[in-house]
N, C-alpha and C positions, 0 to 999 in steps of 0.2 A: 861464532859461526852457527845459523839457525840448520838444526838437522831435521833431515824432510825422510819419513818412515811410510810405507804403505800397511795398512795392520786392517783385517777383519774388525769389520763395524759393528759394538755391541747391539747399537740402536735396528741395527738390521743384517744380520752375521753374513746373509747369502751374497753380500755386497764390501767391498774393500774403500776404505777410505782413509783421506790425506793426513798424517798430524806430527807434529813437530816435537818431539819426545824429549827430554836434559837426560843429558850422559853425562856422570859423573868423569872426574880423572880418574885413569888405570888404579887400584889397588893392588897391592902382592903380586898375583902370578898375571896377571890382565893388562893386556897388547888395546890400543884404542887406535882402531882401523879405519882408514878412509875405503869405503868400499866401491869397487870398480866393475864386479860384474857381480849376477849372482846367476845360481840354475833351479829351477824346477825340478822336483822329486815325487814321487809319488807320496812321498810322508809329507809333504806341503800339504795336496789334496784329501789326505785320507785324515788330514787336523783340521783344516778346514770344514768336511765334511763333518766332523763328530760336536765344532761349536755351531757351525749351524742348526744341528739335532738337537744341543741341550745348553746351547744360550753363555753369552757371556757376560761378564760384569765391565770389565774393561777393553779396548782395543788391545788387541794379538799382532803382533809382528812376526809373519809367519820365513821364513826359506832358512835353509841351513847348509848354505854351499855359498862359497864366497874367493874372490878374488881381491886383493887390495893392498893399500902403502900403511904401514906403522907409521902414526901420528904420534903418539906418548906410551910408555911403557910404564908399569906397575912395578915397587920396590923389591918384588922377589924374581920378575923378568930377568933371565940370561939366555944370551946368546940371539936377542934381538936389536934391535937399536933401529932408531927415527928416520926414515926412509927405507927400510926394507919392504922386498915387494915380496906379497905371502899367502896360502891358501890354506883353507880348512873344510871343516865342514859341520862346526858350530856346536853347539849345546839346547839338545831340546828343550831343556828347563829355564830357559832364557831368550830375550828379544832374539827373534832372528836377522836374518838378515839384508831383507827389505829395508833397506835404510842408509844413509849414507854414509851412515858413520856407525859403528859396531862395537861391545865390548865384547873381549872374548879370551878365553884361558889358552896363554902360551904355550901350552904343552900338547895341548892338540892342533899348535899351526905349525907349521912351515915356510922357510923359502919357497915359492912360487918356482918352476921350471923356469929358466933363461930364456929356453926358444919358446915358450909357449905367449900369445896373449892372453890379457886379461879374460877375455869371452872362455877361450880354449883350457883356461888354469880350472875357471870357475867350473865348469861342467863335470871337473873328475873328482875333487874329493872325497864325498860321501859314497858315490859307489867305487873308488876306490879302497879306500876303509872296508866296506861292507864284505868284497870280494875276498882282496886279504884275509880279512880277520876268517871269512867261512872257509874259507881253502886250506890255509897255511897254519890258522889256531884249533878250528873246531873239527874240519877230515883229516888235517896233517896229512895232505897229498905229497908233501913235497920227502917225505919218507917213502914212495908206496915204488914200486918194481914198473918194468917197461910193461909189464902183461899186464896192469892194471887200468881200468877203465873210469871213465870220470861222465859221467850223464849231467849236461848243465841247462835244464829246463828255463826257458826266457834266454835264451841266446843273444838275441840282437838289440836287448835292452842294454841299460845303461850301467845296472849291473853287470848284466850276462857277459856284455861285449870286454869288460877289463878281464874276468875273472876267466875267458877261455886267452884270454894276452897272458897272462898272470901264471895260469897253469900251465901253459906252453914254454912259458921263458922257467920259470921252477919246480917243477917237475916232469918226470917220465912217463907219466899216463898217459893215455889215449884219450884226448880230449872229442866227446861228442855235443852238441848242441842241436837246441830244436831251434829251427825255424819255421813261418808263417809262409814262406813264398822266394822265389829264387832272390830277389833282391837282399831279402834278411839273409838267405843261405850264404849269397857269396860274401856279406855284410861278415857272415863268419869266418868263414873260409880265410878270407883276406886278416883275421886278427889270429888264426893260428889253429881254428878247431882240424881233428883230423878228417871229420866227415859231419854233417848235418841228418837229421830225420824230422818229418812234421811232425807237430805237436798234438795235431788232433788224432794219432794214434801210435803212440809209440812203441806199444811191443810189436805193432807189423813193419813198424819204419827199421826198427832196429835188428828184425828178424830177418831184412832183405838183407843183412851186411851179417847175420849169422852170427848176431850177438842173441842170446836171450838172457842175460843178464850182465848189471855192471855192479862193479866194488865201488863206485862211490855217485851219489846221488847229489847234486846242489838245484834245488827248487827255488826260482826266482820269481815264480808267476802262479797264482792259485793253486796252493795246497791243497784245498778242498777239491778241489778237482780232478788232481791228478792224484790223488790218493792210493788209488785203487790200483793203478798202473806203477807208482812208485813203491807199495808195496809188493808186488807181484816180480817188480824187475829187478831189485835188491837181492844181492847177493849173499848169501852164507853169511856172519861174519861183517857183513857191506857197513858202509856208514852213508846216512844221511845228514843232511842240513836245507834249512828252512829260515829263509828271510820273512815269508807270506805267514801272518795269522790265520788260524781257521775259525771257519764262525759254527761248526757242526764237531762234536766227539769225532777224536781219529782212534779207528779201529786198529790195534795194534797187535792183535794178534799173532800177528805172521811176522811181525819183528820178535814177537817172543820166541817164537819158533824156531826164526833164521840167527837168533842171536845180534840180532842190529840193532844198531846205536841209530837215534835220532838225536841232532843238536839243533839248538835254534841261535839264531844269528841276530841280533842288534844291536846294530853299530853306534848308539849310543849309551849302550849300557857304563860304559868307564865314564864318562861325564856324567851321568846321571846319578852313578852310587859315588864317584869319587872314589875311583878304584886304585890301589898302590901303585898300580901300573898304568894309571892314566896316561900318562908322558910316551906311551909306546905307539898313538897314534901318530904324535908328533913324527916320532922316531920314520915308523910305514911311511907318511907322507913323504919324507926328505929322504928316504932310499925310492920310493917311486919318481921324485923329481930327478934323479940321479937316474933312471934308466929310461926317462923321455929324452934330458938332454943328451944322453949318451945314444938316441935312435933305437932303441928296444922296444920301449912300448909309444903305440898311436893315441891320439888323443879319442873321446866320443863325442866329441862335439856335432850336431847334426843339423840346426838350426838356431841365427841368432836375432831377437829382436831388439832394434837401436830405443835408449829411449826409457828411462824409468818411471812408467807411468802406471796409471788403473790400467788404460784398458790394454797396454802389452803383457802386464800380468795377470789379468781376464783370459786372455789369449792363451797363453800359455799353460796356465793348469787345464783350461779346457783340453786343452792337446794332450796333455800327460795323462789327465783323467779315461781319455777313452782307451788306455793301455794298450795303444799299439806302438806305442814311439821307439823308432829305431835310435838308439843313442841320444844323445841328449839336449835339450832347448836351454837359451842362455838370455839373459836380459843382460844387453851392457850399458852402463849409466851414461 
């Protein structure tokens, strides 16, 4: 079967083009996927961007969100088998998964949801992953009292939007979110926050509800920016997390002061280093497929383009790039 890959063109990076790649059979832990949707992430476009800047030697097979059926399984594969429908959300250090056909480590897939399609599966795993892993491993909200507050900067992204599901359905906090405009706000509202504030001022948004501070902080949208304000709103004691890189020294000062923790969150760090507990995303994926089918949590799916081609994937980082997108864009093959 000839497989058809879309990959950043060495010959001219700021341009995608067609090529037909050999995948080997599955070895060890590695699942050989027919892939059926994929999503758009910001880390698509912010890798994109950086070979553009400094050139490639080879074509990149860029997306790392995927939908699809197990074709062949690898001799250390258990608990999959040839015809399973399954989701992940891939391996930076590896083809992505623009492509029809995918290798990819067992232990970070799953069973696909039942009620979900293909477009709707593909759209959640990586900010699923990302939400979990920053809520429930690096603030450990799901320990924290009903009086505690939770600040979740980028609300009606594609992170944002699991992670106020996520905290509503496992823990007691008081989930807040920023939104852009009433549409992002009820975009919240409707997935669990307790109340919304904009984002382009937060200690006033939050002062009109007569908070001046909250115990935990998740920054899903320009750290550098909101610096200064998540600083200032952190509580005694508070905990932060950060998914956004900064491109400027963060002034930490006043975390030394207030005694706060900063964590940073990427969610592909246990594939990357090959971490002992690699197998734990698998594990998150297949307890989140368990509370879609069971009607807990909503999908983010927000738009889908039929069609895997250049220019629907043109399309579509353009959209993600100008970082406004309400939940998230899906190419289905």
């Amino acid at each position: 079967m000839t497989i058809t890959a879309i990959a950043v063109n060495p010959a001219s990076p700021q341009e995608f083009t067609v090529i037909h790649p050999q995948i080997s059979a599955p070895t060890d832990y590695d699942l050989l996927v027919e892939v059926k949707a994929v999503s758009i992430n910001p880390v698509d476009t912010k890798v994109r961007a950086n070979l553009i800047k400094n050139g490639l030697e080879q074509p990149r097979i860029l997306g790392w969100d995927a939908s699809g059926v197990v074709t062949s399984v690898g001799s250390k594969v258990s608990g999959f088998s040839i015809g399973d429908e399954v989701w992940y959300a891939g391996d930076i250090t590896r083809p992505g998964s623009n492509s029809t056909q995918q290798l990819i480590d067992s232990r970070i897939v799953s069973r696909k949801p039942k009620s979900m399609n293909w477009a709707q599966a593909a759209a959640m795993p990586l900010t699923t992953l990302t939400a979990w892993e920053g809520l429930f491993e690096r603030l450990e909200v799901q320990d924290a009292d009903a009086d505690k507050t939770l600040l979740i900067i980028g609300g009606a992204g594609g992170v944002g939007s699991l992670a106020i599901s996520l905290a509503a359905l496992n823990s007691k906090v008081k989930v807040i979110a920023t939104a852009s405009n009433k549409s992002s706000a009820q975009w919240c509202l409707e997935r669990g926050a307790d109340l919304t504030v904009d984002w382009h001022d937060l200690k006033s948004g939050l002062a009109e509800h007569n908070i001046k501070q909250v115990d935990y902080i998740f920054c899903l949208n320009d750290t550098d920016g909101h610096w200064a304000a998540i600083s200032d709103l952190i509580a005694p004691q508070g905990q932060i997390c950060t998914i956004v890189e900064n491109s400027h020294p963060l002034d930490q000062s006043a975390l030394k002061m207030k005694s706060a923790a900063l964590h940073w969150e990427f969610m592909y760090t246990r594939s990357m280093f090959n971490t002992p507990d690699i197998a734990e995303q698998g594990k998150i994926l297949h307890q989140v497929a368990v509370l879609v089918d069971e009607g807990k949590l909503q999908g983010t799916l927000s738009d889908t383009l039929q069609g895997f081609s250049i220019e629907n994937l043109e399309k579509a980082h353009n959209k993600v790039a100008e970082g406004r997108m309400r939940g998230k864009m899906v190419i289905e093959f």
